[in-house]
C-alpha positions in Angstrom: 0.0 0.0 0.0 1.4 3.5 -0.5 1.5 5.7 1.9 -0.2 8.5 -0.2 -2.9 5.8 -0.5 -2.8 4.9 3.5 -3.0 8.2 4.4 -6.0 8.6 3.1 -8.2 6.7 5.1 -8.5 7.6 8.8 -9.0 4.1 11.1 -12.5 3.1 10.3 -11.9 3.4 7.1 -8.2 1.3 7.1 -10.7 -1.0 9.3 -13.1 -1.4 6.4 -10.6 -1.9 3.7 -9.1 -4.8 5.7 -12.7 -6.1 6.6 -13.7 -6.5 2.5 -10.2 -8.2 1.7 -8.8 -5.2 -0.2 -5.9 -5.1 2.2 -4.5 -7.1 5.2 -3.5 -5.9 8.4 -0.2 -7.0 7.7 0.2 -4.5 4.7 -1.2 -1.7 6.9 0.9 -2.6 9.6 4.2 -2.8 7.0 2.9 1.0 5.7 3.1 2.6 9.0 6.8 1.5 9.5 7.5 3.1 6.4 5.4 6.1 7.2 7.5 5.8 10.6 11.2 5.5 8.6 9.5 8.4 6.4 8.4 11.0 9.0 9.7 9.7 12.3 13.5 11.2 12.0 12.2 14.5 11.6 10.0 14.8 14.6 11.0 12.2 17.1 7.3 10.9 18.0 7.9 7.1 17.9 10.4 6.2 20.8 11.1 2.6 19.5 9.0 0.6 17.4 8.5 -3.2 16.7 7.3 -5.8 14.0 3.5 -6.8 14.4 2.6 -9.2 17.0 -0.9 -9.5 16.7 -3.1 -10.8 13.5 -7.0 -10.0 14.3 -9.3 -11.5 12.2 -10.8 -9.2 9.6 -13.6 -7.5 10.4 -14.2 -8.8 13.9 -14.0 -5.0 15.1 -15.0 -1.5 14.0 -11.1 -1.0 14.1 -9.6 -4.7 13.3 -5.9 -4.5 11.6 -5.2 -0.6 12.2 -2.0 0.3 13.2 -1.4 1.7 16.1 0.9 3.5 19.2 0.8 3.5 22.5 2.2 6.6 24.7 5.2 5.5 27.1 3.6 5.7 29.7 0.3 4.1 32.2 0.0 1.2 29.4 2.2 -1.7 29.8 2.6 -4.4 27.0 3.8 -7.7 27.9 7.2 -7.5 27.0 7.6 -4.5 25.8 9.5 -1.2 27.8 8.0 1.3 29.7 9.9 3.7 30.5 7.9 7.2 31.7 10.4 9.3 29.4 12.7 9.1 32.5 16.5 7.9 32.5 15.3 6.8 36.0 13.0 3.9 34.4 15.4 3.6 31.9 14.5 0.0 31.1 11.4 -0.9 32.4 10.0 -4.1 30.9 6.5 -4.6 31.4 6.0 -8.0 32.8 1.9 -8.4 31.6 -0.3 -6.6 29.7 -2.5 -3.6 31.5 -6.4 -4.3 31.3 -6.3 -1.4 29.0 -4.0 -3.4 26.8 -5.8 -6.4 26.7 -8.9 -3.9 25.2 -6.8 -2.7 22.4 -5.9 -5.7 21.2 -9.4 -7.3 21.9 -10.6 -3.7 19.5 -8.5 -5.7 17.1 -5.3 -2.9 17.0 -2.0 -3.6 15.8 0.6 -2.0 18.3 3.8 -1.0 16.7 5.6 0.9 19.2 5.9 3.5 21.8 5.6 7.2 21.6 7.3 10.2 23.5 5.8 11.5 26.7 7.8 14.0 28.9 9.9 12.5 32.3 6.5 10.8 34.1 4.0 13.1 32.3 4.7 15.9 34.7 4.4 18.8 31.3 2.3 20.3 28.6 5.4 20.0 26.4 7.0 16.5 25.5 11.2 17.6 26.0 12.2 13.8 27.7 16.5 14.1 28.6 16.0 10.4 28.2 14.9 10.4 23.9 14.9 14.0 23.5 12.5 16.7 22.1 9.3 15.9 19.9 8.8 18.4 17.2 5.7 19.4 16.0 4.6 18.6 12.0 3.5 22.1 11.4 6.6 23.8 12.5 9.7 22.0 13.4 10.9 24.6 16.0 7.5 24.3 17.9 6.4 21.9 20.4 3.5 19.3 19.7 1.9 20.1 23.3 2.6 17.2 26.3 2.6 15.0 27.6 0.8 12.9 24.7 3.1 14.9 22.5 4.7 12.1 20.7 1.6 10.3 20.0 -0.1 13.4 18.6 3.3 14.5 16.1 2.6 10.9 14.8 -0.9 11.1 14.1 -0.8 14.9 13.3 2.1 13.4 10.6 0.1 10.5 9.7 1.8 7.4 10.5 -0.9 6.2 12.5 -4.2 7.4 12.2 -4.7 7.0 16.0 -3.0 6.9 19.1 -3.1 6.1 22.6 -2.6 9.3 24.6 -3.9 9.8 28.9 -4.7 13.4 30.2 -4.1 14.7 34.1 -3.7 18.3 33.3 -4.7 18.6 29.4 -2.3 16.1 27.8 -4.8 15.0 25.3 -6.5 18.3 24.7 -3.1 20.5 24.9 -1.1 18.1 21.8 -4.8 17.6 19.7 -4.9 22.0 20.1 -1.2 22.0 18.9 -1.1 19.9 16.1 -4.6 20.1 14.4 -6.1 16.7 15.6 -9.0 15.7 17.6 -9.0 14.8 21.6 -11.8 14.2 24.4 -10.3 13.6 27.6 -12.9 10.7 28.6 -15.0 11.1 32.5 -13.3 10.0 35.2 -14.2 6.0 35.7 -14.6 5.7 32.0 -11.6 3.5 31.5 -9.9 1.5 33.8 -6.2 2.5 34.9 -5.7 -1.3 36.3 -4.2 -3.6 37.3 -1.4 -1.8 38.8 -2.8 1.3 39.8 -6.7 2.0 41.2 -6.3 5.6 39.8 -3.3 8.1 38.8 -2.7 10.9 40.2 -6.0 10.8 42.6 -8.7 10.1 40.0 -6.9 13.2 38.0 -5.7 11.1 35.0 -7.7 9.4 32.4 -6.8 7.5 28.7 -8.1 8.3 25.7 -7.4 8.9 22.3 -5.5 11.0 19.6 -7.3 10.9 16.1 -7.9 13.0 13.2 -11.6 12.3 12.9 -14.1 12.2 15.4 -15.4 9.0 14.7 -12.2 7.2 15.1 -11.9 8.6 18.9 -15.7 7.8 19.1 -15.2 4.1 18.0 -11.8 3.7 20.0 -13.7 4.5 23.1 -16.5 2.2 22.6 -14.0 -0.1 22.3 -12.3 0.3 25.7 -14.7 2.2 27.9 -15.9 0.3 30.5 -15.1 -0.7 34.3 -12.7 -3.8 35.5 -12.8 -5.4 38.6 -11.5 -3.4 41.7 -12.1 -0.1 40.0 -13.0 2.6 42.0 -15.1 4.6 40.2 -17.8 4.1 38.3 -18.9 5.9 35.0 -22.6 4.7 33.4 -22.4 3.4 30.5 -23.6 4.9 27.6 -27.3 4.5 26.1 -25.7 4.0 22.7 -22.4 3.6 20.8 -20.6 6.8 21.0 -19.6 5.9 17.2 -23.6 6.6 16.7 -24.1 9.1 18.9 -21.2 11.1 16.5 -23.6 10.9 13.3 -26.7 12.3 15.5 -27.7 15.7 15.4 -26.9 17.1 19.0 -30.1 19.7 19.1 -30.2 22.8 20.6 -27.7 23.2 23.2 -26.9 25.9 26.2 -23.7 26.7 25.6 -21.8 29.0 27.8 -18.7 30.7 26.2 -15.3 31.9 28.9 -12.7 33.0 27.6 -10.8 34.5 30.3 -9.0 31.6 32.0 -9.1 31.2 35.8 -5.9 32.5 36.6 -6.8 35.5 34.4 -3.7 35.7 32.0 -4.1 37.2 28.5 -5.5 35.1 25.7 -3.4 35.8 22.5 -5.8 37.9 19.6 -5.7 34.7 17.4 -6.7 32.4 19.5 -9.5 34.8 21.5 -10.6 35.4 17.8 -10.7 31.9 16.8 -12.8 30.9 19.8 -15.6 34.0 19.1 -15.6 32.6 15.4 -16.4 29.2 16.8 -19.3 30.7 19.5 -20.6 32.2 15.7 -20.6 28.9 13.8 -22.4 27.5 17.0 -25.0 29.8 16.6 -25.6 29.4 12.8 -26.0 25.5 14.0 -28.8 26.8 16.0 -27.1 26.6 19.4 -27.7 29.0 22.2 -24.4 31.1 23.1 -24.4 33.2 26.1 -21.1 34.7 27.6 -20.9 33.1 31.8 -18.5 32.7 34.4 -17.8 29.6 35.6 -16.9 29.4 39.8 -14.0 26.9 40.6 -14.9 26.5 43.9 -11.7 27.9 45.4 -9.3 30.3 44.8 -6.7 29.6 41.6 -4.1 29.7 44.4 -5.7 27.2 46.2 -6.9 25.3 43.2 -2.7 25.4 42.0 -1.6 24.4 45.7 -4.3 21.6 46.1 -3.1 20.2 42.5 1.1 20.8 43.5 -0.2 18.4 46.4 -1.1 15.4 44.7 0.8 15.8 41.5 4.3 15.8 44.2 2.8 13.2 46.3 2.5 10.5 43.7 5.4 11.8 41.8 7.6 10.8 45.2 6.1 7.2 44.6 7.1 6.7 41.4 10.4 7.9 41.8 11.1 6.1 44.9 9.8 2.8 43.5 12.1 3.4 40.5 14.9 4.0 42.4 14.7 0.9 44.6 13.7 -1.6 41.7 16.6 -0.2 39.7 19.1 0.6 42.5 20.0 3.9 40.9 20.3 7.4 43.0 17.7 10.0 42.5 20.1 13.0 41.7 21.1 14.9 38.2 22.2 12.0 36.5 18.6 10.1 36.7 16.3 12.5 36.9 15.2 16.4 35.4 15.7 18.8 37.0 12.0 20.1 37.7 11.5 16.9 38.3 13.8 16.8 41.1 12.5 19.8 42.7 9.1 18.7 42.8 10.4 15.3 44.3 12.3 17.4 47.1 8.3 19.3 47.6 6.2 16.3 47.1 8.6 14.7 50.2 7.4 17.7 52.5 3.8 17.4 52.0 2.2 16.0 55.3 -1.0 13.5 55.6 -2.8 16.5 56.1 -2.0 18.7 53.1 -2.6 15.8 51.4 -6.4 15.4 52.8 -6.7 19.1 52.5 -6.0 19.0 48.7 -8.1 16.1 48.1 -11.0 18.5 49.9 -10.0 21.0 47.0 -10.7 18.3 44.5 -13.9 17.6 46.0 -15.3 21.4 45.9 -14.2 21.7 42.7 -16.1 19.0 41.4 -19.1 19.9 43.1 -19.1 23.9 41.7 -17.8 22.0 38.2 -20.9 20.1 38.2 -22.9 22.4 39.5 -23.0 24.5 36.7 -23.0 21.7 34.4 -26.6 21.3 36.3 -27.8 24.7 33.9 -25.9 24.7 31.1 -25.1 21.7 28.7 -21.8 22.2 27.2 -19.0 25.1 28.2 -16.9 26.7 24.7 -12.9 28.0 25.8 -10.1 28.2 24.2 -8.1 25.0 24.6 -4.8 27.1 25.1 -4.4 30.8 25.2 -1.8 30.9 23.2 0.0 29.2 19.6 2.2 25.8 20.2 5.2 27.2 21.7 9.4 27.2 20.9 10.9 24.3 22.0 12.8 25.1 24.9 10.5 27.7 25.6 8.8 26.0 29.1 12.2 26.0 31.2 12.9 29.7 30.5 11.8 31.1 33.6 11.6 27.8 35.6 15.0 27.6 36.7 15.4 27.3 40.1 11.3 27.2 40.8 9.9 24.6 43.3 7.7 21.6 43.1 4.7 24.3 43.9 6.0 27.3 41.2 6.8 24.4 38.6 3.2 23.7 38.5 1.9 27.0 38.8 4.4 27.7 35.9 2.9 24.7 33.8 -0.7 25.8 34.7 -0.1 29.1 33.5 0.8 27.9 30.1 -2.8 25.8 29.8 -5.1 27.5 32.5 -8.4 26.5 30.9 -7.7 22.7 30.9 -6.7 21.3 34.5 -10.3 22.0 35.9 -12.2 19.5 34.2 -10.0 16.8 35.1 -10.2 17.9 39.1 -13.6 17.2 38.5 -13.3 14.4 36.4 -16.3 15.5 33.3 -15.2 15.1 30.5 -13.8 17.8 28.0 -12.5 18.0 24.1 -10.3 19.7 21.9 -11.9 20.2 18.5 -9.3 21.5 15.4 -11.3 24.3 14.3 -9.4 27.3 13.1 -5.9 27.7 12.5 -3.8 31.3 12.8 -4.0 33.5 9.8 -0.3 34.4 9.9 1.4 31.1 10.5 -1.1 28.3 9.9 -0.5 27.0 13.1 -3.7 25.0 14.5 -5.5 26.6 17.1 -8.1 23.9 19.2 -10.9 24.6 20.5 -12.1 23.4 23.9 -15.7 22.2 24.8 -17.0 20.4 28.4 -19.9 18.8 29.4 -21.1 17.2 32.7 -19.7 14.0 34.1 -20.8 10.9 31.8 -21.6 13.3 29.2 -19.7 12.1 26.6 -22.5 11.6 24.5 -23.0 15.9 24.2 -19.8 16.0 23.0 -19.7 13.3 20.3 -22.9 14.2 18.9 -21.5 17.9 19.3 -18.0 17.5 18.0 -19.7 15.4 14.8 -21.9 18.1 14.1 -18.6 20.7 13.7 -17.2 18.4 11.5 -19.6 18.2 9.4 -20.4 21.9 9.5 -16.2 22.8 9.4 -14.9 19.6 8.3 -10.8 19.7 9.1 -9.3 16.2 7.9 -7.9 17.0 5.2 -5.5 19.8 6.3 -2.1 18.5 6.4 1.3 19.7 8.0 4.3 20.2 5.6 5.7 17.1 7.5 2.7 14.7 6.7 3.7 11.2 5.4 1.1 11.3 2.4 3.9 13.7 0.6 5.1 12.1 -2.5 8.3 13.3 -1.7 8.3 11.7 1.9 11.5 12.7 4.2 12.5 15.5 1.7 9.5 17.3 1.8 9.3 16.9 5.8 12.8 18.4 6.2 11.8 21.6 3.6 8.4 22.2 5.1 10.0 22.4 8.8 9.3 26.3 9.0 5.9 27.0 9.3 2.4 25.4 9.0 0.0 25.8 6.4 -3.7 24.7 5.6 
């Protein structure tokens, strides 16, 4: 198959063609490691790779034969490294496959490797020591948005249609606003984090999807969405398939439009601009769009604090359990330096802090939902600003603390953390891109907890109404010229 061909179907489609016999899932499988050899050395999203080990049998899913990544990180594959982007976990095998493994392959996806997160998750930009910066297809000097970076430069590039990508702070919603794709951060309970771990970060953290299409993160979800045994939380499960709920016509919704973030820092003109255009095209859908405020429940200071808390806390667990299985120090030589001073914090947090910041999470969720109790869906921007210079998230950071490191990481995506304190649901929709440099600019919508539904039915109705598949960054594998065209389009993006 070649790869202009490939990349022309998104992963129902590759799905289909495999299903009817015009393809197998070994030719798809042998086209994204050339998309990967293509693409891959350009914007170092694909961390190591591997031959195919599974052979589902054609048609037995909605997504049977697709190729497809997981992020290094909260997934383990039997046999396969897992490494957290940190020299710390620097070879980390995975002795069993994670419940949310065994549902990929069960969906009938063909894993091919591992993509780049930053050290342990802990940023909205994906700059691991351990493999180095991903680089974002629509402009090499620019980040693809963390931690899912890696997974979303190789879907945003096109050697997978789809990837696995988890979300504590934005990490789906952040990379799908910097690199043009679509990303819903699934509601807390939807998908089980086990075996290993009840819940990540205190019920922060989720997985999901990267796609370019709504209806592969629809089907994707159907797929995997559902609780284990042990779990402790429980989301309800959906009245229909989320795929179907994608083609329906959402109806008149109250939508409520913020775009001031919480912390009150200036939203760049392109992006405020892009998110008044999208309140517009709501309303020529028929919507209702109303200006609100939205009450956090706390003070930001509090809300940052509370969130410094628990982030430190676990992040001391996972260090510390590194350390010990691998008998290596936790100094420079194993571990970032932010990453360090958040350890040093996270150590100095008391049982009480810790309680008190889970009491945060708990009035958040409650003044979250409660306005999710009027309103039906709430329109941000995802970010307030265009994907960033590499390098540009540890200017200023030097020297900061576990607390300010946060803060600092908050204040680059302050409309995003909320929703997963409170554990709804929320997506980032490519809708616009900026005028002067074609860089994509995402648009962020919530809904109330289990709520998914709103927001397929929502997000398939914009992409019907704005349809954005088939822009393409100058490094996008479908280019006849492959590597040569990747390495001359590295300046800027374009539509």
């Amino acid at each position: 198959m070649k790869l202009h061909e490939y990349t022309r179907y998104d992963a129902v489609g590759l799905a289909g063609l495999v299903a009817r016999g015009d393809v197998t899932a070994a030719e798809l499988a042998a086209a994204a490691q050339d998309a990967m050899t293509a693409v891959n050395p350009h914007i170092n999203a694909v961390v190591e790779s591997w031959p195919a080990e599974d052979a589902p049998s054609p048609g037995s899913t909605a997504l049977a034969g697709v190729p497809f990544l997981i992020k290094d990180l909260a997934v383990a594959m039997k046999g396969k490294r897992v490494e957290l982007g940190s020299r710390l976990a620097a070879g980390n095998v995975a002795a069993a496959d994670s419940f949310l493994m065994r549902r990929f392959r069960r969906a009938g996806l063909v894993t091919l490797g591992r993509t780049a997160t930053p050290e342990f998750a802990y940023s909205t930009t994906t700059e691991p020591v351990l493999h180095g910066a991903a680089r974002n297809p629509w402009d090499l000097t620019r980040t693809p948005g963390g931690s899912s970076g890696g997974s979303a430069a190789a879907v945003a590039a096109g050697i997978t249609p789809l990837a696995h990508a988890t979300d504590a702070a934005g990490s789906i919603r952040v990379p799908a606003a910097s690199t043009g794709l679509f990303g819903l951060k699934p509601t807390r309970g939807r998908v089980s984090m086990g075996p290993d771990a009840d819940e990540v970060f205190n019920g922060l953290a989720v997985h999901g999807a990267l796609s370019r299409t709504v209806r592969d993160s629809a089907t994707l979800l159907d797929l995997i969405q559902g609780p284990e045994s042990g779990d402790p939380y429980f989301a309800a499960p959906p009245r229909r398939p989320y795929a179907e709920e994608s083609t329906l016509d959402p109806g008149r919704l109250d939508i409520g439009l913020l775009t001031t973030p919480w912390n009150g820092r200036a939203v760049e003109p392109a992006v405020h601009e892009a998110t008044l255009t999208a309140a517009r095209l709501l309303e020529s859908l028929g919507h209702r769009v109303e200006p609100t405020d939205v009450n956090l429940g706390v003070s930001w200071e509090e809300f940052v604090l509370a969130n410094a808390r628990l982030w430190t806390a676990n992040l001391v667990t996972w260090i510390d359990g590194f350390a010990e299985a691998f008998g290596r120090p936790v100094d420079e030589t194993t571990v970032e330096p932010e990453m360090l001073a958040s350890y040093t914090w996270g150590r100095r947090v008391s049982g009480a802090e810790f309680v008190h910041a889970l009491d945060v999470r708990n009035r958040v969720a409650r003044s979250i939902g409660a306005y999710f109790d009027r309103h039906d869906v709430l329109l941000t921007p995802t970010l307030p600003e265009l994907p960033v210079a590499i390098g540009t998230y540890h200017h200023g950071a030097e020297g900061t603390d576990g607390r300010g490191w946060l803060e600092h990481l908050f204040h680059r995506s302050p409309f995003t953390a909320a929703f997963n304190v409170a554990g709804t649901p929320a997506m980032s929709v490519p809708l616009a891109a900026d005028p002067a440099t074609g860089m994509p600019i995402g648009i962020q919508f919530a809904a109330g907890y289990g709520r998914e539904d709103v927001l397929f039915r929502l997000a398939g109705q914009l992409e019907r109404a704005a349809p954005w598949e088939r822009r393409t960054p100058p490094v996008w594998v479908g280019h006849a010229t492959g590597g040569a065209r990747a390495a001359a389009g590295a300046g800027a993006g374009r539509r």
